[in-house]
mmCIF file of the N, C-alpha and C atoms, coordinates in Angstrom:
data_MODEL
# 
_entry.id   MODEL 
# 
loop_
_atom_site.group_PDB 
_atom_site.id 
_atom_site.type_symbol 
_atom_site.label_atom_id 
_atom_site.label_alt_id 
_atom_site.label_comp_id 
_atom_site.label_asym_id 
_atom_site.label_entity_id 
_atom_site.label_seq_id 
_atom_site.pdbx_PDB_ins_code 
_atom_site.Cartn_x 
_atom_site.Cartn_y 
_atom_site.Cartn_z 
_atom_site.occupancy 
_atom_site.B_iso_or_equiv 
_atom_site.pdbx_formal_charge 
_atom_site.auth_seq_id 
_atom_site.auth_comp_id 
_atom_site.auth_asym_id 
_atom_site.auth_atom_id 
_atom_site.pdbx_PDB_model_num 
ATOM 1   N N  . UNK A 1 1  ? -0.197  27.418  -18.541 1.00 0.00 ? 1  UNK A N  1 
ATOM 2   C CA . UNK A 1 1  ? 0.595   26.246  -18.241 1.00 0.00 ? 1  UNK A CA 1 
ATOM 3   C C  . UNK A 1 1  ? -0.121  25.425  -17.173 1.00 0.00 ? 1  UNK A C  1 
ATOM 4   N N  . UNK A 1 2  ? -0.234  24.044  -17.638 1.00 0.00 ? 2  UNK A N  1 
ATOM 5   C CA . UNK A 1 2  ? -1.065  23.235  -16.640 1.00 0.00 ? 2  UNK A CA 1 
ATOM 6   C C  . UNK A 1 2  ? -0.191  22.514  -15.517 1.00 0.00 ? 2  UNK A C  1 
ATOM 7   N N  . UNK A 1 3  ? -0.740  22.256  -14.296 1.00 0.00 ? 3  UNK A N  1 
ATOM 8   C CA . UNK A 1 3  ? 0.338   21.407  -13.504 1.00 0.00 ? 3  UNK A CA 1 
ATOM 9   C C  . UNK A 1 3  ? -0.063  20.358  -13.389 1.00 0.00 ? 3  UNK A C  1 
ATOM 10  N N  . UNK A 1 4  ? 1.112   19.481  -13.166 1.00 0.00 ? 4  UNK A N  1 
ATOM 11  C CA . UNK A 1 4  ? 0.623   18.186  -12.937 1.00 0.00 ? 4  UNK A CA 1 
ATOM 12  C C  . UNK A 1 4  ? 0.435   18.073  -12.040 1.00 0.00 ? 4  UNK A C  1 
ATOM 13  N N  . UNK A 1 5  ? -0.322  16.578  -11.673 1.00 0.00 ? 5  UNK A N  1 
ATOM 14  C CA . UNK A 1 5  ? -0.749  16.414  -10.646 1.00 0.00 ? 5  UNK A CA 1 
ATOM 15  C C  . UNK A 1 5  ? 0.186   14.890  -9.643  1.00 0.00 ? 5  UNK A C  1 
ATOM 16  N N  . UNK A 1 6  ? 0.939   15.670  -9.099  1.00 0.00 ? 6  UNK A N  1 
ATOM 17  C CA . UNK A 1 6  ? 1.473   13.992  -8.406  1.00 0.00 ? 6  UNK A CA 1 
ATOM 18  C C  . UNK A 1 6  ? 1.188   13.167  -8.013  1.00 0.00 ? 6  UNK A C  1 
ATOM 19  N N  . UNK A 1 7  ? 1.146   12.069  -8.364  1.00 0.00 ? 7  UNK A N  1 
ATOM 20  C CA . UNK A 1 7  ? 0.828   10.544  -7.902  1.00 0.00 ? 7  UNK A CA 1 
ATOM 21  C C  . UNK A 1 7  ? 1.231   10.209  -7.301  1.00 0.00 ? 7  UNK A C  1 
ATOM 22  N N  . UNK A 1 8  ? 0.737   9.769   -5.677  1.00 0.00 ? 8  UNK A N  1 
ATOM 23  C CA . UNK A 1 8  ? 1.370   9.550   -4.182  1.00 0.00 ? 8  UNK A CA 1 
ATOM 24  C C  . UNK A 1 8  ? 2.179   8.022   -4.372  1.00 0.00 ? 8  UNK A C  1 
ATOM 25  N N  . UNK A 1 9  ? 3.034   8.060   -3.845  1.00 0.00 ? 9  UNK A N  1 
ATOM 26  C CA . UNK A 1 9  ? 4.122   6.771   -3.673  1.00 0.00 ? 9  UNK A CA 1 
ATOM 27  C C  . UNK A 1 9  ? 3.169   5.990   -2.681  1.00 0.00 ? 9  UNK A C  1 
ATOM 28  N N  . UNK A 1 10 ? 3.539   4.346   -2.558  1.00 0.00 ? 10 UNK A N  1 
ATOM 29  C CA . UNK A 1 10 ? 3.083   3.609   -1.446  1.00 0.00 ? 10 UNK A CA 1 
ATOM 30  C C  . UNK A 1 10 ? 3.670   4.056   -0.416  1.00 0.00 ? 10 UNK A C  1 
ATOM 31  N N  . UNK A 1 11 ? 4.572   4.625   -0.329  1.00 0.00 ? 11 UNK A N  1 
ATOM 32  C CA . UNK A 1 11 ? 5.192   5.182   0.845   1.00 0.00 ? 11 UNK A CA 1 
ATOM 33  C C  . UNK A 1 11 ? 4.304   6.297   1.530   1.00 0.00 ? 11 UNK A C  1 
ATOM 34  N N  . UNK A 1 12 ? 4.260   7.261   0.392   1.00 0.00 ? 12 UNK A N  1 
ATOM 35  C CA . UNK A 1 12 ? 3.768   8.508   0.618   1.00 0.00 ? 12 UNK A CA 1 
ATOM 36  C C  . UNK A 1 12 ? 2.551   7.870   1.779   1.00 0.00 ? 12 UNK A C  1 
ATOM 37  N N  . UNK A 1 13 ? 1.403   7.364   0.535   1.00 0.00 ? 13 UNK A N  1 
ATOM 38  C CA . UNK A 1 13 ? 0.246   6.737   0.927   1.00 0.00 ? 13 UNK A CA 1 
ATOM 39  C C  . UNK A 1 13 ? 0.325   6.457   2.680   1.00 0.00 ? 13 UNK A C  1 
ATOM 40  N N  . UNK A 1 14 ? 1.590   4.965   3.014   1.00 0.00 ? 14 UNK A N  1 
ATOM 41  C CA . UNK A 1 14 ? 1.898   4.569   4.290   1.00 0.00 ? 14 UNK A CA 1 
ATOM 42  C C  . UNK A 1 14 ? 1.988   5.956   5.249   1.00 0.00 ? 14 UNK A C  1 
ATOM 43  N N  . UNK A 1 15 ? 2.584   6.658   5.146   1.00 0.00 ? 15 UNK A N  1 
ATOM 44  C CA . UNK A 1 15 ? 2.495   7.999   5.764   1.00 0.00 ? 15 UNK A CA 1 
ATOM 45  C C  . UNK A 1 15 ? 1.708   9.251   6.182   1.00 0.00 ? 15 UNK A C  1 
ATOM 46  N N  . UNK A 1 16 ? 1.011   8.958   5.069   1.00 0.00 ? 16 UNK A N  1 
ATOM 47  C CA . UNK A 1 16 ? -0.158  9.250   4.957   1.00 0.00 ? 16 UNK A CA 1 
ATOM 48  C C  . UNK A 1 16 ? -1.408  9.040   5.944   1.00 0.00 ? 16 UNK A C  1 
ATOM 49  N N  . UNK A 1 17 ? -1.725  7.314   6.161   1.00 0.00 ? 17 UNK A N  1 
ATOM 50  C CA . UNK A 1 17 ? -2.450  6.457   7.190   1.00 0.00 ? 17 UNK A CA 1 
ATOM 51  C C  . UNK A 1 17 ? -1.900  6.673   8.352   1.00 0.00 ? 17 UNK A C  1 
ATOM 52  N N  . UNK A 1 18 ? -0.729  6.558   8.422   1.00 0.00 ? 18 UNK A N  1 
ATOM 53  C CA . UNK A 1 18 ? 0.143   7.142   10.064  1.00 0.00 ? 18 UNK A CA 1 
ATOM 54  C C  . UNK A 1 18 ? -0.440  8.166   10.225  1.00 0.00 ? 18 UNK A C  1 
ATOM 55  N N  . UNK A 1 19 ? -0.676  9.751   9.547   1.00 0.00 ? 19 UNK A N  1 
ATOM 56  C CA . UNK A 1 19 ? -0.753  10.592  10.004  1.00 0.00 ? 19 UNK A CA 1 
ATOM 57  C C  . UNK A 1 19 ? -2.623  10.818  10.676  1.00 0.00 ? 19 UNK A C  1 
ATOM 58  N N  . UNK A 1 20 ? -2.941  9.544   9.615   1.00 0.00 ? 20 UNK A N  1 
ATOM 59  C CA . UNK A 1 20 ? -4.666  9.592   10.038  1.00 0.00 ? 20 UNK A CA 1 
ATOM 60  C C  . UNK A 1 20 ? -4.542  8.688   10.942  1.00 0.00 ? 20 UNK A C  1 
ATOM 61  N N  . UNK A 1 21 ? -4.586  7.693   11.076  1.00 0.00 ? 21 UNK A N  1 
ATOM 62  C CA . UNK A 1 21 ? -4.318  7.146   12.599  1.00 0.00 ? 21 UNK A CA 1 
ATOM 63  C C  . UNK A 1 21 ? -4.138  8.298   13.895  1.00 0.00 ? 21 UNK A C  1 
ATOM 64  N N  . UNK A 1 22 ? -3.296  9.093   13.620  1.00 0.00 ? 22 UNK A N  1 
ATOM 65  C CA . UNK A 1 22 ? -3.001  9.359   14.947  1.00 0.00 ? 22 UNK A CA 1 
ATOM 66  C C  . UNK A 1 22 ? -3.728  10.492  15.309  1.00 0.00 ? 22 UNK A C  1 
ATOM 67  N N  . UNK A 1 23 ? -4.395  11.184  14.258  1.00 0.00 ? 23 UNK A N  1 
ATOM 68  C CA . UNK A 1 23 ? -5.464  12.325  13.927  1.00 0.00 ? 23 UNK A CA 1 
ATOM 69  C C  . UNK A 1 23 ? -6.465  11.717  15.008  1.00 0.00 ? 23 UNK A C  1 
ATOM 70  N N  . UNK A 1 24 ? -6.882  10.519  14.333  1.00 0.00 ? 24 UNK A N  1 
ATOM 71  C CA . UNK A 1 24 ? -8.221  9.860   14.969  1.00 0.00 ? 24 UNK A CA 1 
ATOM 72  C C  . UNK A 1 24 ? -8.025  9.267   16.586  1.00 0.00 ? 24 UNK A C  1 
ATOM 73  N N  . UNK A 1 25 ? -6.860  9.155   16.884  1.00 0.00 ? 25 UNK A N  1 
ATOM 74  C CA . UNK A 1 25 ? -6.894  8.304   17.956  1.00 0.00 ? 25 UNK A CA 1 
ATOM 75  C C  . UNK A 1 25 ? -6.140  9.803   18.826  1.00 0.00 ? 25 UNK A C  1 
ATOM 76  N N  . UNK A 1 26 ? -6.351  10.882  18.623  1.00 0.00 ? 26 UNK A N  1 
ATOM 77  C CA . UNK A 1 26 ? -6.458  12.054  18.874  1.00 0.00 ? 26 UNK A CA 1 
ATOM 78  C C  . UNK A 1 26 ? -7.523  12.208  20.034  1.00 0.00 ? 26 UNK A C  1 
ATOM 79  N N  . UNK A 1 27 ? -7.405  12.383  21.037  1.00 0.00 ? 27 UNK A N  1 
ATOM 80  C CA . UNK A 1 27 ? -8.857  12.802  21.878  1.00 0.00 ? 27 UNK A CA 1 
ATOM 81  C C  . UNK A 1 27 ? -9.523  14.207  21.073  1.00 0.00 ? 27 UNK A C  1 
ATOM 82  N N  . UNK A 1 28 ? -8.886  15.072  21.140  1.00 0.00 ? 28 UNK A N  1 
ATOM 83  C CA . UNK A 1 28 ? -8.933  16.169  20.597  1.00 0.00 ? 28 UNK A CA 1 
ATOM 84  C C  . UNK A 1 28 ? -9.840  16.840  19.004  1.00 0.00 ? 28 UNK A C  1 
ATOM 85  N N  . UNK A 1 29 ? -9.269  15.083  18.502  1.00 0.00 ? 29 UNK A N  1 
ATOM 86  C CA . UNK A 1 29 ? -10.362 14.848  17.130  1.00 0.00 ? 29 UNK A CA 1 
ATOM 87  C C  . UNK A 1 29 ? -11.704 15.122  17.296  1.00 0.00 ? 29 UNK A C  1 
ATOM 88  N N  . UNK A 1 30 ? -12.522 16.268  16.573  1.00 0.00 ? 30 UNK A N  1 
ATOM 89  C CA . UNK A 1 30 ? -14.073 16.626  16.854  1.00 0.00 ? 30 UNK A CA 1 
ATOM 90  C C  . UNK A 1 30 ? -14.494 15.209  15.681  1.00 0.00 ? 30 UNK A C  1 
ATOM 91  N N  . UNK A 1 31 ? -15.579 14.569  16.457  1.00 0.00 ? 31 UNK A N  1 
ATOM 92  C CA . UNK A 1 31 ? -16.063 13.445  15.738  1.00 0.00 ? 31 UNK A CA 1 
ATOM 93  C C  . UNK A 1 31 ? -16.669 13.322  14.143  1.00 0.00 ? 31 UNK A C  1 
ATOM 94  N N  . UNK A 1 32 ? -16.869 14.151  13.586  1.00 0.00 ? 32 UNK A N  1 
ATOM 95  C CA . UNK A 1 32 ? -17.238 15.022  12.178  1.00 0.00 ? 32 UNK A CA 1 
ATOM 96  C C  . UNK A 1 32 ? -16.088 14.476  11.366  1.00 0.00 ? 32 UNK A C  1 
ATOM 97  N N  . UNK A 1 33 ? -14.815 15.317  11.841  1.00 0.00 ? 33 UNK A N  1 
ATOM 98  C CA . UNK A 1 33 ? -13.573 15.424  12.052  1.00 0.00 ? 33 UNK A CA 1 
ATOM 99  C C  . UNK A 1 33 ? -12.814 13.921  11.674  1.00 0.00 ? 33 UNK A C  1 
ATOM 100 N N  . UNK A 1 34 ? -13.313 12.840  12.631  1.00 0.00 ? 34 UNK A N  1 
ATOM 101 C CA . UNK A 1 34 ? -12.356 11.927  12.697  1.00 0.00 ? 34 UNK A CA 1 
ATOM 102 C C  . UNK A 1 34 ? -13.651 10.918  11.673  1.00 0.00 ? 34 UNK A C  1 
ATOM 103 N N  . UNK A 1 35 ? -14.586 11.041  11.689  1.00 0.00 ? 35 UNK A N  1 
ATOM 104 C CA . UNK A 1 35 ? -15.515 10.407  10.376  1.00 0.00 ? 35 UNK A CA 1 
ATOM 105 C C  . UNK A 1 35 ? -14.786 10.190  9.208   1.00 0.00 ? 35 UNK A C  1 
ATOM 106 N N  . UNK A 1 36 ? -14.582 11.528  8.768   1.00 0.00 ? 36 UNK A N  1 
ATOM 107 C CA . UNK A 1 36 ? -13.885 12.299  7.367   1.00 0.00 ? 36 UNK A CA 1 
ATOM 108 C C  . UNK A 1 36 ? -12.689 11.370  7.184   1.00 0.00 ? 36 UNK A C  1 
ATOM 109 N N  . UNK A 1 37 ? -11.797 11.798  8.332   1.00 0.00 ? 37 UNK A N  1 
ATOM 110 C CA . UNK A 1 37 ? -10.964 10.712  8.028   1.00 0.00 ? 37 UNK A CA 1 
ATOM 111 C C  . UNK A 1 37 ? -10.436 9.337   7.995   1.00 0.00 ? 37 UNK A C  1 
ATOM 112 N N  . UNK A 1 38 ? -11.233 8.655   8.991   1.00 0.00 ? 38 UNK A N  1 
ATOM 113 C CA . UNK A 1 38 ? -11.832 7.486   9.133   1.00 0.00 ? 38 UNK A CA 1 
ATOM 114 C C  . UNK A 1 38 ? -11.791 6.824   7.723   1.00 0.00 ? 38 UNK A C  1 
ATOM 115 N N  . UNK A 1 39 ? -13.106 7.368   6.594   1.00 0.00 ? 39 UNK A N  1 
ATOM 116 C CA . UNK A 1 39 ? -13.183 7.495   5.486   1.00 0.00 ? 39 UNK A CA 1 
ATOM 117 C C  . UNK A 1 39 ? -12.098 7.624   3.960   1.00 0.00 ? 39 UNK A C  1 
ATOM 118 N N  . UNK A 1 40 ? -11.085 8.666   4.460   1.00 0.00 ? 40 UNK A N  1 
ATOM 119 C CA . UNK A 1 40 ? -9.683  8.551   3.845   1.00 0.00 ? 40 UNK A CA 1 
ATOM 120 C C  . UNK A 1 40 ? -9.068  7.938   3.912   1.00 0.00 ? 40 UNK A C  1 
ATOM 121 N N  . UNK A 1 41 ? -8.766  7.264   5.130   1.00 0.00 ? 41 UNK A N  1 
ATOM 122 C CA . UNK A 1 41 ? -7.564  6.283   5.496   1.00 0.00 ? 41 UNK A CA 1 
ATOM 123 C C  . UNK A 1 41 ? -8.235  4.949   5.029   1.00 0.00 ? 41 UNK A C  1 
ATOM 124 N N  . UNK A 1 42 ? -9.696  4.675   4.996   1.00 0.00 ? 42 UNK A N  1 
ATOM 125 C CA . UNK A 1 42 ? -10.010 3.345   3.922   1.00 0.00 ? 42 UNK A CA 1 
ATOM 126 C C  . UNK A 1 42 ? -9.715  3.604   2.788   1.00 0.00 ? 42 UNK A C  1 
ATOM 127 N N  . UNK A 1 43 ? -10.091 4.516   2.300   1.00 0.00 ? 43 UNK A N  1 
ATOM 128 C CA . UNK A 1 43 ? -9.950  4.800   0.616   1.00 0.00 ? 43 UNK A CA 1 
ATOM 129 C C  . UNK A 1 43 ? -8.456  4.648   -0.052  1.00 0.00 ? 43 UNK A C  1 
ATOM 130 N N  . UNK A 1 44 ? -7.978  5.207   1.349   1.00 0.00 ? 44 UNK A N  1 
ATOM 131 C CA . UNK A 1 44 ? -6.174  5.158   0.890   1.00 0.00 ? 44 UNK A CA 1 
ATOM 132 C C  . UNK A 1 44 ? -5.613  3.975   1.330   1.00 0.00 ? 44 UNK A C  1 
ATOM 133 N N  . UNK A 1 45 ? -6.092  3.216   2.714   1.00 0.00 ? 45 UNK A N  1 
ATOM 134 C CA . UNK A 1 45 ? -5.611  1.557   2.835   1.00 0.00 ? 45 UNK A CA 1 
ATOM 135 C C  . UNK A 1 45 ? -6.103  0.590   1.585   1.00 0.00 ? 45 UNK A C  1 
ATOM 136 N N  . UNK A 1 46 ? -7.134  0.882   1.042   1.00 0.00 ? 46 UNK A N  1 
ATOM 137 C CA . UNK A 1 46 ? -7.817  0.177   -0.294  1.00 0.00 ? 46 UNK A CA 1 
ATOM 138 C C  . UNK A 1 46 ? -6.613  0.074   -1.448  1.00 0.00 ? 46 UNK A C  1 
ATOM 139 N N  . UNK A 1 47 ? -6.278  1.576   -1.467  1.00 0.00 ? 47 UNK A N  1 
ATOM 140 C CA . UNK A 1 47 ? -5.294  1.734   -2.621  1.00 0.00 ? 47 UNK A CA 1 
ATOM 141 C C  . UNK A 1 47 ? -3.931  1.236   -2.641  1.00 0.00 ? 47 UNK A C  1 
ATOM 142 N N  . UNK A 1 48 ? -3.595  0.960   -1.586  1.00 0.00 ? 48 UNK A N  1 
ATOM 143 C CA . UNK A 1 48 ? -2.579  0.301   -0.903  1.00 0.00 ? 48 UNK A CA 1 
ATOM 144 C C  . UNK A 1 48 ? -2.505  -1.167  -0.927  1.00 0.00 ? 48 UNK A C  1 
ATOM 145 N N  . UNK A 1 49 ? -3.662  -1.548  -0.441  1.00 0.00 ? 49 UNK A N  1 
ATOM 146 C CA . UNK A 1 49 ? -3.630  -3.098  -0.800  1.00 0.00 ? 49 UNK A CA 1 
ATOM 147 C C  . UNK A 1 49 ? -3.246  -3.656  -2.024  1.00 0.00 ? 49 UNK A C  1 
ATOM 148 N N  . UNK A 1 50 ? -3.932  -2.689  -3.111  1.00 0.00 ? 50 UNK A N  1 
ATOM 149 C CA . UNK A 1 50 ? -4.424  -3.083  -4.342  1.00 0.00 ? 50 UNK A CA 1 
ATOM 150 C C  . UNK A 1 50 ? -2.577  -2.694  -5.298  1.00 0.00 ? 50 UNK A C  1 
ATOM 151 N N  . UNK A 1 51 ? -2.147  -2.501  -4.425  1.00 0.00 ? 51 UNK A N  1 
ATOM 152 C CA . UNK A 1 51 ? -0.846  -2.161  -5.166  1.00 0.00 ? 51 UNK A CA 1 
ATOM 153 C C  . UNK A 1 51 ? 0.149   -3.117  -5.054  1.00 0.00 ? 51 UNK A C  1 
ATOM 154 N N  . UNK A 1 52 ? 0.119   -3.575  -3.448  1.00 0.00 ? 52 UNK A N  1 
ATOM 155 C CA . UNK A 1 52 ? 0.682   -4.609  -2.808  1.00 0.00 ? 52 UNK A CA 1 
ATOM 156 C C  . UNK A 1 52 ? -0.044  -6.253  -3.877  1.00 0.00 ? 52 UNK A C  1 
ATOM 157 N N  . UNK A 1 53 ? -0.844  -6.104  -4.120  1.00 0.00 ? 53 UNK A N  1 
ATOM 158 C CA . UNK A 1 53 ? -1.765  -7.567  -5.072  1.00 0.00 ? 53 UNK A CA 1 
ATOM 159 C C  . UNK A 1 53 ? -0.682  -7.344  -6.202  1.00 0.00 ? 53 UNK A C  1 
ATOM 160 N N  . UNK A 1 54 ? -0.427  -5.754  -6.537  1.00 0.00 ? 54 UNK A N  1 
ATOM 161 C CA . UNK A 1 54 ? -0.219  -5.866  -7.514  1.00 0.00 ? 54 UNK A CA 1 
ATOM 162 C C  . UNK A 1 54 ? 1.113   -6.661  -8.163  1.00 0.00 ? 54 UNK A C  1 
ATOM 163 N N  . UNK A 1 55 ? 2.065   -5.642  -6.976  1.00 0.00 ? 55 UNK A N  1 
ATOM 164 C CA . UNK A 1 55 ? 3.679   -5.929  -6.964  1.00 0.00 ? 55 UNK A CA 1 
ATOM 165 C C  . UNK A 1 55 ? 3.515   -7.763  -6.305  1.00 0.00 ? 55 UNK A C  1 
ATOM 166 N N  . UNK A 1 56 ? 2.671   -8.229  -5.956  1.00 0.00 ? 56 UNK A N  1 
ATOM 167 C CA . UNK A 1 56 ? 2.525   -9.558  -5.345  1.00 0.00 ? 56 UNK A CA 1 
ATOM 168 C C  . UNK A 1 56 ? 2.217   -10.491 -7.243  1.00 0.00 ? 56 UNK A C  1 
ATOM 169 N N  . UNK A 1 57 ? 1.945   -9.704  -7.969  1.00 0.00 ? 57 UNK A N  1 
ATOM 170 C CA . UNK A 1 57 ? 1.631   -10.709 -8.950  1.00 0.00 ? 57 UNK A CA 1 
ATOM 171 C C  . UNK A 1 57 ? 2.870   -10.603 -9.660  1.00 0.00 ? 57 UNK A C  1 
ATOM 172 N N  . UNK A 1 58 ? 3.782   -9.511  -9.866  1.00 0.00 ? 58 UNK A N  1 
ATOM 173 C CA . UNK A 1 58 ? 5.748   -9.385  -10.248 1.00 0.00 ? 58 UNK A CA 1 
ATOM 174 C C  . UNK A 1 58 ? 6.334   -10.393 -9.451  1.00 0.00 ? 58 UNK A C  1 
ATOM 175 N N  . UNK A 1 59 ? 6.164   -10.380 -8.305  1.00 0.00 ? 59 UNK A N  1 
ATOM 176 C CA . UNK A 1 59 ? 6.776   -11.103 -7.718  1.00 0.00 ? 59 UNK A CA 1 
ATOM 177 C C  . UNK A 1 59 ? 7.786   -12.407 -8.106  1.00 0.00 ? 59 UNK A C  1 
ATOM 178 N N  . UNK A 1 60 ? 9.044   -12.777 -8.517  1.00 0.00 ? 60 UNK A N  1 
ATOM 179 C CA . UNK A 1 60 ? 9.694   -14.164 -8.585  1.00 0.00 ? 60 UNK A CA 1 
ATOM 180 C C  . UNK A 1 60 ? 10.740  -14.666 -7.791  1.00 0.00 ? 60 UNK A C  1 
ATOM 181 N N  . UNK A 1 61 ? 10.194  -16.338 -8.059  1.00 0.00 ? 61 UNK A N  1 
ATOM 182 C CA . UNK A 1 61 ? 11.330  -16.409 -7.079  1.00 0.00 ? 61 UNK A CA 1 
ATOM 183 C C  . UNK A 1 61 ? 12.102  -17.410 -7.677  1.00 0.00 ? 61 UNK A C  1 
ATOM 184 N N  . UNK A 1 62 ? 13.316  -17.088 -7.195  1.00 0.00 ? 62 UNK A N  1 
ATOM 185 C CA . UNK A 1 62 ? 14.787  -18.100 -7.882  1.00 0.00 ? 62 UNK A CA 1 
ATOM 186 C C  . UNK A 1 62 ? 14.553  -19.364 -7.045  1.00 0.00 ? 62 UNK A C  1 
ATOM 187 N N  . UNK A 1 63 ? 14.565  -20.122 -7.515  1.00 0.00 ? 63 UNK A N  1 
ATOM 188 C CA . UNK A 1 63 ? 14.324  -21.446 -6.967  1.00 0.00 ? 63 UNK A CA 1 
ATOM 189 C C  . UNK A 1 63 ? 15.488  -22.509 -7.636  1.00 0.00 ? 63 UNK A C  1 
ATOM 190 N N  . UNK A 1 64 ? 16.650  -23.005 -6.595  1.00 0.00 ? 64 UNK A N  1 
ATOM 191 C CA . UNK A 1 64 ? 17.273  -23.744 -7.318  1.00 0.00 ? 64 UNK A CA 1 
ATOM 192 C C  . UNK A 1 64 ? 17.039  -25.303 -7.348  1.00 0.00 ? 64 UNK A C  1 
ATOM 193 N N  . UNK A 1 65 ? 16.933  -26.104 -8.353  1.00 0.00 ? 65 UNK A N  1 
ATOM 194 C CA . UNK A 1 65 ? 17.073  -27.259 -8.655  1.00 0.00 ? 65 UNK A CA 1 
ATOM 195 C C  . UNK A 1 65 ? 17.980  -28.646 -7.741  1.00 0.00 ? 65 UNK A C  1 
ATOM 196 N N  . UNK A 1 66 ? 17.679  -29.671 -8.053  1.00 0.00 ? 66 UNK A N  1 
ATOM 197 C CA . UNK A 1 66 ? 18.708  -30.497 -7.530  1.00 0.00 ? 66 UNK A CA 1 
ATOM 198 C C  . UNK A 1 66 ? 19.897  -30.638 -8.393  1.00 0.00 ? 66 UNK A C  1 
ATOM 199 N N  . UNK A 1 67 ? 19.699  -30.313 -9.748  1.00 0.00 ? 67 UNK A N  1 
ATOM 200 C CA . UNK A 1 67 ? 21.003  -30.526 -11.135 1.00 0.00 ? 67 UNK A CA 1 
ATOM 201 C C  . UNK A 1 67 ? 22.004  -29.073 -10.577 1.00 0.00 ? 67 UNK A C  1 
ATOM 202 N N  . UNK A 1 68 ? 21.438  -28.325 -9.323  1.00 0.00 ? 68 UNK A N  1 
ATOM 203 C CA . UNK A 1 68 ? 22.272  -26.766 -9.659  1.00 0.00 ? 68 UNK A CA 1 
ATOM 204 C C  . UNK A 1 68 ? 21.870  -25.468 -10.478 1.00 0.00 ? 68 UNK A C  1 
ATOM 205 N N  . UNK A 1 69 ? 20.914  -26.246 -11.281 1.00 0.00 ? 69 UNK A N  1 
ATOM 206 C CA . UNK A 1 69 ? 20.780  -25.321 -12.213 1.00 0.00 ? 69 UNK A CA 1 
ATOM 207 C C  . UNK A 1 69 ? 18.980  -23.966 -11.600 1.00 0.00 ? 69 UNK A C  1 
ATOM 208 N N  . UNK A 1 70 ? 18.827  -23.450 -12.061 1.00 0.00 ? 70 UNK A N  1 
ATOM 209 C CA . UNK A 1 70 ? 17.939  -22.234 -11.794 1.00 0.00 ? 70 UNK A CA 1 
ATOM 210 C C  . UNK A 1 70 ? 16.755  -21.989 -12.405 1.00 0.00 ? 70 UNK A C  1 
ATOM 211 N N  . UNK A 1 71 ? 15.765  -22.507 -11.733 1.00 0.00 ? 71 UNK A N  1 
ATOM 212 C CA . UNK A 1 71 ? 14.155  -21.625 -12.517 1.00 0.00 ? 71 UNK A CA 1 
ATOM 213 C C  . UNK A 1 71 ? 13.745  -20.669 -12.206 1.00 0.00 ? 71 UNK A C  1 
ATOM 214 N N  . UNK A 1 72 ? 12.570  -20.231 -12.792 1.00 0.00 ? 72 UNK A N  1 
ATOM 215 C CA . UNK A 1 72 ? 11.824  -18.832 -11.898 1.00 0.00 ? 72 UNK A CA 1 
ATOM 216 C C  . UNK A 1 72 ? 10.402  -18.943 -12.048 1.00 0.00 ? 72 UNK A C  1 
ATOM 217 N N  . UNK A 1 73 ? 10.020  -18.615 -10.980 1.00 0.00 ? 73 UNK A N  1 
ATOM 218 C CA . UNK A 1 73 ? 8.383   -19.328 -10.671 1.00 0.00 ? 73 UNK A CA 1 
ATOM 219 C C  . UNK A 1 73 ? 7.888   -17.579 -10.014 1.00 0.00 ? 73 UNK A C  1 
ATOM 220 N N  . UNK A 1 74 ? 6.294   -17.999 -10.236 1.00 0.00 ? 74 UNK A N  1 
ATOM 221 C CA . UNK A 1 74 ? 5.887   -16.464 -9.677  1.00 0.00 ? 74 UNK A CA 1 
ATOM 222 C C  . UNK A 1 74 ? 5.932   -16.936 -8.414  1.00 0.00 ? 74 UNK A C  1 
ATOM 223 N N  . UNK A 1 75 ? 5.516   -15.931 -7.846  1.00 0.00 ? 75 UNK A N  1 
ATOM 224 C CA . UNK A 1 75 ? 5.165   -15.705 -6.485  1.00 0.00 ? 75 UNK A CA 1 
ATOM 225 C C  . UNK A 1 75 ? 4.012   -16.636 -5.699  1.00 0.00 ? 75 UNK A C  1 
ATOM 226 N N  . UNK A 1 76 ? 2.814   -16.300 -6.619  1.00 0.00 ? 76 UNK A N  1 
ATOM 227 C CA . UNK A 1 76 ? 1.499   -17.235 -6.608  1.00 0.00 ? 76 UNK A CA 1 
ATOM 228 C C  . UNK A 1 76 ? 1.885   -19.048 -6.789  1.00 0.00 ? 76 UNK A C  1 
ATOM 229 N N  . UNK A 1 77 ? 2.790   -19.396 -7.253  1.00 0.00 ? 77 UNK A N  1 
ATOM 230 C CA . UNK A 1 77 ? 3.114   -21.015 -7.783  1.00 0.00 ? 77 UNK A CA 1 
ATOM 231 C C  . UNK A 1 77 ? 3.703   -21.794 -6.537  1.00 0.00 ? 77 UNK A C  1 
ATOM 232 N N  . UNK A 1 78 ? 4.007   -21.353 -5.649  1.00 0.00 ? 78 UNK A N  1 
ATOM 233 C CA . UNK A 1 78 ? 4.173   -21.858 -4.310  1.00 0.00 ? 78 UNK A CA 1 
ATOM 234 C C  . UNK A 1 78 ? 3.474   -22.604 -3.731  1.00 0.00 ? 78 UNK A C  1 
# 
């Protein structure tokens, strides 16, 4: 039986960078150490961005008219 493998939430991810942040800004961090993760927390802020572009291209917005009445425009049409 194979396991899956879970796919981190943007949340997760956000929590994730908190926990490397504070790793690194750690005195205690051996410099090897805080490289490595240095390295993760781009790879994982990268993935993050790229999610945020993403949900940024869903994005709509209700925009009402002068008649009252209602369109919907992306996000980008602003």
């Amino acid at each position: 039986m194979s396991k899956k493998v879970k796919k981190n939430s943007f949340e997760d991810d956000i929590i994730k960078l908190t926990g490397i942040i504070e790793q690194i800004e750690d005195n205690q961090t051996p410099l090897d150490t805080a490289i490595s993760l240095y390295k993760e927390g781009i790879a994982t802020a990268t993935k993050c961005g790229e999610i945020l572009t993403q949900y940024e291209k869903e994005i709509h917005l209700l925009k009402q008219n002068a008649d009252s009445t209602f369109i919907l425009e992306h996000f980008g049409d602003l």
